[in-house]
C-alpha positions as CSV (number, residue, x, y, z in Angstrom):
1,X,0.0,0.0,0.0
2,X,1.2,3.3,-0.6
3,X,-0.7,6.9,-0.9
4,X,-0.1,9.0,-3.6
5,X,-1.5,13.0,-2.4
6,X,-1.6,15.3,-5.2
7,X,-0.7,19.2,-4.7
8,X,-4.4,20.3,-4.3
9,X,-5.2,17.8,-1.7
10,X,-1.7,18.1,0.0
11,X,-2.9,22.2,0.5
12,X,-5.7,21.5,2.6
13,X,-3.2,19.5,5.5
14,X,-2.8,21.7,8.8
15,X,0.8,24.0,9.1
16,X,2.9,22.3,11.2
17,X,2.0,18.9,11.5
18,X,3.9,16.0,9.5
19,X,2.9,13.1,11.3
20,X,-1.1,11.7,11.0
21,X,-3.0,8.7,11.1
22,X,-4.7,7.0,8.5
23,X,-8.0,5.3,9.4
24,X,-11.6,4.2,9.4
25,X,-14.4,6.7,10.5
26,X,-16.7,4.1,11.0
27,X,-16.8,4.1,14.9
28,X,-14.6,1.5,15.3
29,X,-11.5,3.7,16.9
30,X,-10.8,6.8,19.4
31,X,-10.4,9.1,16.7
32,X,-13.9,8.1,14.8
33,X,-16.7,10.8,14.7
34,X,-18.8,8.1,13.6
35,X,-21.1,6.1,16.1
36,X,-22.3,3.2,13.8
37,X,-21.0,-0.1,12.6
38,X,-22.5,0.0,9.3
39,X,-19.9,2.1,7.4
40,X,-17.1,-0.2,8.1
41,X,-14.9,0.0,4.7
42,X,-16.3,3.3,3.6
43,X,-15.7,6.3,5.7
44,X,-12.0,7.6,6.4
45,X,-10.4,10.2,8.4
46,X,-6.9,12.3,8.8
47,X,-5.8,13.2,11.9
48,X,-2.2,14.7,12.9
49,X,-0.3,12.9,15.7
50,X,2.3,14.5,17.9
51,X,4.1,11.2,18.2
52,X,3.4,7.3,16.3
53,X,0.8,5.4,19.0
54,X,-0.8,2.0,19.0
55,X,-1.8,0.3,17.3
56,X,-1.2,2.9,14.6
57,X,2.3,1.5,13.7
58,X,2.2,0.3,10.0
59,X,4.0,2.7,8.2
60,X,2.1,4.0,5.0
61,X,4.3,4.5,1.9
62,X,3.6,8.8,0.9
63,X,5.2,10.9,-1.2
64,X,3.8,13.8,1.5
65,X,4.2,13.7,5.0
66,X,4.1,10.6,7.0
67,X,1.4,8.2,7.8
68,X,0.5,5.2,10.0
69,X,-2.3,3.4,9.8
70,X,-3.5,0.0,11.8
71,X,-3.1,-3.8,10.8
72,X,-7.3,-3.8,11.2
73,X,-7.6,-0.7,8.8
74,X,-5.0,-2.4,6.2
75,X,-7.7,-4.9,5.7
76,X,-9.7,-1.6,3.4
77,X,-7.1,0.4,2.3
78,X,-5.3,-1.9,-0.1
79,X,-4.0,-1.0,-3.5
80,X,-1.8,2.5,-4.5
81,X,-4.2,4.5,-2.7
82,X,-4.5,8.6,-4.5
83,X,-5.9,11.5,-1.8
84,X,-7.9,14.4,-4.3
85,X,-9.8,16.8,-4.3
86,X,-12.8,16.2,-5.8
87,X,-13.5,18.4,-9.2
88,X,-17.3,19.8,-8.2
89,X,-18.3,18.7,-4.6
90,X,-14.4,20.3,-3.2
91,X,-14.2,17.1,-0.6
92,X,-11.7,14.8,-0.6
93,X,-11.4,12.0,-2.0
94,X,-9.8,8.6,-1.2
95,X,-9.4,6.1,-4.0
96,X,-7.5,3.0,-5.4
97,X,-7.4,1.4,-8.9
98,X,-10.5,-0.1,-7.8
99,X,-12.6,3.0,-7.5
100,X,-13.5,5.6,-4.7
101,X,-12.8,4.6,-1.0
102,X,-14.2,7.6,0.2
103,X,-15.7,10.1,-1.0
104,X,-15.8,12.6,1.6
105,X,-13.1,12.0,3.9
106,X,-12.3,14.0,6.9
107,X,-9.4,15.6,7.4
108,X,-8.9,17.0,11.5
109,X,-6.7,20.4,11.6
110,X,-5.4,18.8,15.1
111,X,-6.2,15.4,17.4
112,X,-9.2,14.5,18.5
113,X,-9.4,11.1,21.0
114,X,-13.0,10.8,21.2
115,X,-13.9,8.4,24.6
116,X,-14.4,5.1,24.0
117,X,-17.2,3.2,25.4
118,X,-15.7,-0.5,26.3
């Protein structure tokens, strides 16, 4: 896996952040803003980290900044994976050779743990 962000996308990322997390927004995680298990495979997000943190240590192949992503969130982000800007709607866009991932994917300007009910 590797993810490809082209210029216009790449201008939308916070100042002064270089390290984020790659992940589902499907509830499944402490960074989700999702409460519901039936977007599992669909919805992603971008968050900056200060520092790597489990179990976000799989190293994502960019040619922009630098990512980690989890072993569970591998399972859906498979492929050479390109991060756009999508011509009329403006959101992002994640997608693979395979077609969109996401079509409107959240990107955080800083952290944001949400509490996890175990």
């Amino acid at each position: 896996m590797d993810l490809h962000i082209t210029p216009n996308a790449a201008a939308r990322f916070p100042e002064g952040h270089d390290l984020y997390i790659l992940t589902s927004n499907d509830g499944s995680n402490q960074f989700s803003s999702a409460a519901g298990c039936c977007m599992i495979g669909e919805r992603f997000l971008i968050t900056p980290i200060d520092e790597p943190l489990d179990p976000y240590n799989e190293l994502v192949s960019s040619n922009q900044f630098t990512f980690f992503t989890s072993t569970y969130d591998q399972m859906f982000l498979t492929g050479h994976l390109i991060l756009d800007v999508h011509p009329t709607s403006g959101t992002l866009i994640l997608k693979n050779e395979s077609g969109y991932l996401d079509t409107n994917l959240l990107l955080e300007a800083s952290p944001q743990l949400k509490q996890m009910n175990v």
